[in-house]
C-alpha positions as CSV (number, residue, x, y, z in Angstrom):
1,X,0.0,0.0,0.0
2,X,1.1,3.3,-1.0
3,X,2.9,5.3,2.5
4,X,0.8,8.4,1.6
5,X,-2.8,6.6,1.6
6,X,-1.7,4.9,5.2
7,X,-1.3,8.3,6.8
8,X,-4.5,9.5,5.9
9,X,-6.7,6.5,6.9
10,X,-7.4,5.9,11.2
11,X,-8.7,3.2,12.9
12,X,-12.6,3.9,12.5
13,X,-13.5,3.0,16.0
14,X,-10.6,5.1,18.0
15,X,-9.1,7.2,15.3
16,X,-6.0,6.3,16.0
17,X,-3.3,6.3,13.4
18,X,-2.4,3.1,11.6
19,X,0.9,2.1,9.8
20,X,1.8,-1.0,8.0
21,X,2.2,-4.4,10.0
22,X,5.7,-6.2,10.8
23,X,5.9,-9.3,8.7
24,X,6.4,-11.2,11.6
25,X,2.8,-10.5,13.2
26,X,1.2,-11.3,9.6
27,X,3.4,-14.4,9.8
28,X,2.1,-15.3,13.3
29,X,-1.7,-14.4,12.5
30,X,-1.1,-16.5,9.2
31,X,-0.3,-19.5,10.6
32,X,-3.4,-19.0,13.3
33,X,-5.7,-18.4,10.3
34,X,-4.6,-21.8,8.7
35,X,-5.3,-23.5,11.9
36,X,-8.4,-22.2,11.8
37,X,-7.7,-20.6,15.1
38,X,-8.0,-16.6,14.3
39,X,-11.6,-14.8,14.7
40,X,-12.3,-11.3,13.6
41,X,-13.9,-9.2,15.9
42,X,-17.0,-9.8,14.3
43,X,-16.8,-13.7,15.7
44,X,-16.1,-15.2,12.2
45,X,-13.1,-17.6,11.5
46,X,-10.9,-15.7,9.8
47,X,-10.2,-18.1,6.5
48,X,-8.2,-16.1,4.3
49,X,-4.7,-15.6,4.4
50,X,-3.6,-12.3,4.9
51,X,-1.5,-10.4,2.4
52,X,-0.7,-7.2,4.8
53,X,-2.3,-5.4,7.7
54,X,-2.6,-2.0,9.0
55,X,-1.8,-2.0,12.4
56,X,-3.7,0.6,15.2
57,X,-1.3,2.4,17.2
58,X,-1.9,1.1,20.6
59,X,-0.8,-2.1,18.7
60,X,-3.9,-4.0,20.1
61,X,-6.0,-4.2,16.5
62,X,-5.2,-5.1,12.8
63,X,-7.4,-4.4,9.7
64,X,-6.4,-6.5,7.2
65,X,-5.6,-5.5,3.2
66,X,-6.7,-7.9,0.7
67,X,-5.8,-7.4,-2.8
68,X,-4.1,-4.4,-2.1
69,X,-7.6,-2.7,-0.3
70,X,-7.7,-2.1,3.2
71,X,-10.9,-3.3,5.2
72,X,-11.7,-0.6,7.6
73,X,-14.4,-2.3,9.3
74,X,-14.5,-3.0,12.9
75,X,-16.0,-6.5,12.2
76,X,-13.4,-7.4,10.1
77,X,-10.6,-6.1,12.5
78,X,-8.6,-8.7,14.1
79,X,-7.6,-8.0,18.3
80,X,-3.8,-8.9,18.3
81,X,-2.9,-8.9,21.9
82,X,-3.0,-12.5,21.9
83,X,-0.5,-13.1,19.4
């Protein structure tokens, strides 16, 4: 994802500001979402694999991006203070 579009886009539930996720947390959240292990916020298993994530700054929630688009819903979120 382009740097630019990151730093105008917030978390829609706190408005915090987002930036790009480590590899290694989309590595870890990865391998829980092909245990079938990983729910979004929403309470659906998470199924598919996740290309890149924004990450809220309090480093507690991640929107995913799939196909290059981020998903900046709240349902779709995933709480990462587990991981």
């Amino acid at each position: 994802m382009n740097a630019d579009l990151v730093q105008l886009l917030v978390c829609p539930e706190t408005h915090q500001s987002l930036s790009h996720a480590p590899a290694s947390l989309i590595s870890g959240l990865n391998q829980r979402i092909a245990a079938g292990t990983l729910k979004n916020r929403g309470g659906e298993v998470t199924q598919e694999p996740l290309e890149a994530g924004l990450l809220r700054s309090d480093g507690r929630v991640l929107y995913p991006v799939r196909h290059g688009i981020p998903i900046m819903l709240i349902v779709e979120s995933l709480e990462v203070t587990t991981v």
